[in-house]
C-alpha positions as CSV (number, residue, x, y, z in Angstrom):
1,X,-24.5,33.1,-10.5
2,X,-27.6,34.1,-8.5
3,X,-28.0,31.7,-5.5
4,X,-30.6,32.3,-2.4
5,X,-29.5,30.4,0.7
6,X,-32.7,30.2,3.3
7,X,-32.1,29.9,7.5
8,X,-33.7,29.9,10.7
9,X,-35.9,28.0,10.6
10,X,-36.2,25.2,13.8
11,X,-38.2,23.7,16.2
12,X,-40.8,25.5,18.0
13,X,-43.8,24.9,20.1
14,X,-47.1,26.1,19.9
15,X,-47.6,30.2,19.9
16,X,-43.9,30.4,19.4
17,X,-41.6,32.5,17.0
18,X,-39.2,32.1,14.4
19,X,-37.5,34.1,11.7
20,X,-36.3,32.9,8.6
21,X,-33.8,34.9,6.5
22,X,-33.4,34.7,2.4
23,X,-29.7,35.7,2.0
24,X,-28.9,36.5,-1.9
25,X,-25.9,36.6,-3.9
26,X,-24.8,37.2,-7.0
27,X,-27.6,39.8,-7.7
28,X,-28.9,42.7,-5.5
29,X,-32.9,42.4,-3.9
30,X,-33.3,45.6,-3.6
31,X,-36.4,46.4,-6.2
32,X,-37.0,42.9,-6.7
33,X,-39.8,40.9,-6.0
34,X,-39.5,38.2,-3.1
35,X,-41.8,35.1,-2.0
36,X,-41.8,32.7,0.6
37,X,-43.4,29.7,0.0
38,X,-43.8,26.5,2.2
39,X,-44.2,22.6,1.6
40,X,-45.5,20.1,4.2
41,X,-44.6,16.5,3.4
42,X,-47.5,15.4,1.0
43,X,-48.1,18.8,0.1
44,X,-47.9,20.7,-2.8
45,X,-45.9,23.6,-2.1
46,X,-47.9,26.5,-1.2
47,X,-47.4,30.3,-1.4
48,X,-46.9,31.8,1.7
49,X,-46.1,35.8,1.3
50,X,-44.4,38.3,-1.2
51,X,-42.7,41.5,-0.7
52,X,-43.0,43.5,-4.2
53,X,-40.5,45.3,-6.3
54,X,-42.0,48.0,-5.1
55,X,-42.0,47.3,-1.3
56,X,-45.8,46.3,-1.4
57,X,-46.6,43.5,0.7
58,X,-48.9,40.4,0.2
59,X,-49.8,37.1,2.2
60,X,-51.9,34.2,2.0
61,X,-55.1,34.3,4.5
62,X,-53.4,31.4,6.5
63,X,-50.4,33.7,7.8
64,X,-52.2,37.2,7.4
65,X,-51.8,38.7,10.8
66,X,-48.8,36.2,12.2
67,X,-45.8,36.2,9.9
68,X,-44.6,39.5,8.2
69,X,-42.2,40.0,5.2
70,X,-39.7,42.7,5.3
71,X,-36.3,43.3,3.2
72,X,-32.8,44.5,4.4
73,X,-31.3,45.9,1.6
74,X,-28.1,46.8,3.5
75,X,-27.9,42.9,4.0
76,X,-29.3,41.6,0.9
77,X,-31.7,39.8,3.1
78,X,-35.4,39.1,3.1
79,X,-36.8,38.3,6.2
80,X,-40.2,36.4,6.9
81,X,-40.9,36.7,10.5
82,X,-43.6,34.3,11.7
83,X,-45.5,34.5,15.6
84,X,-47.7,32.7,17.1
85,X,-47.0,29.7,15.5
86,X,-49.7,26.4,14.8
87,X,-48.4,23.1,14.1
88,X,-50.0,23.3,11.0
89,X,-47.1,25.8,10.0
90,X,-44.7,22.7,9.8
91,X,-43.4,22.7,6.7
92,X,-39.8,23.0,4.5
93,X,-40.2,27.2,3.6
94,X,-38.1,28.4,0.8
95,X,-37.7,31.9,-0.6
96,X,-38.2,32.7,-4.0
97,X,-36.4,35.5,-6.5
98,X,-39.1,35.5,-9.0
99,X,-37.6,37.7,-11.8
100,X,-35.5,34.8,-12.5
101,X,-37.5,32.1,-10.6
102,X,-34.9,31.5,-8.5
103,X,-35.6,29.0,-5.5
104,X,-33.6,28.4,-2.4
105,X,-33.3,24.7,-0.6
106,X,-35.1,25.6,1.9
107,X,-35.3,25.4,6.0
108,X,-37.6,23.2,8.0
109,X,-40.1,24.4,10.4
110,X,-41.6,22.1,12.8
111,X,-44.2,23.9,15.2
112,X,-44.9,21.4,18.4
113,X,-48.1,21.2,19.9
């Protein structure tokens, strides 16, 4: 059974730094296409970056710059690692195994101003 378990995420303020980690089982990431997406309450939940099956990387003009996606294959792990954080980051981010459109439960992210 293929299950993604998302963490780190927290309170931060302002300019601060987090990163979240996509830990896998039950299926190996390596060569696999990963996403991050994010929902603020209200919100529609919005893609946030991907890291391809073929290490290519992608993000949404709102995080281009600030967060970076990177994979561990050693630990089965994607990471998303965001700086300089804005309030309007807050949001529940969850991780995404795509071949299978697998979804996580997410981690909150509150960014203080």
């Amino acid at each position: 059974q293929v299950q993604l378990v998302e963490s780190g995420g927290g309170l931060v303020q302002a300019g601060g730094s987090l990163r979240l980690s996509c830990a896998a089982s039950g299926i190996f990431l390596s060569g696999k296409a990963i996403a991050w997406y994010r929902q603020a309450p209200g919100n529609q939940r919005d893609y946030v970056a991907v890291i391809g099956s073929d290490g290519s990387r992608n993000y949404a003009d709102s995080v281009k710059g600030r967060f970076t996606i990177s994979r561990d294959n050693a630990e089965n792990t994607v990471y998303l690692q965001m700086n300089n954080l804005k309030p309007e980051d807050t949001a529940v981010y969850y991780c995404r195994l795509t071949l299978y459109d697998n979804w996580g439960p997410g981690t909150q992210v509150t960014v203080s101003s």
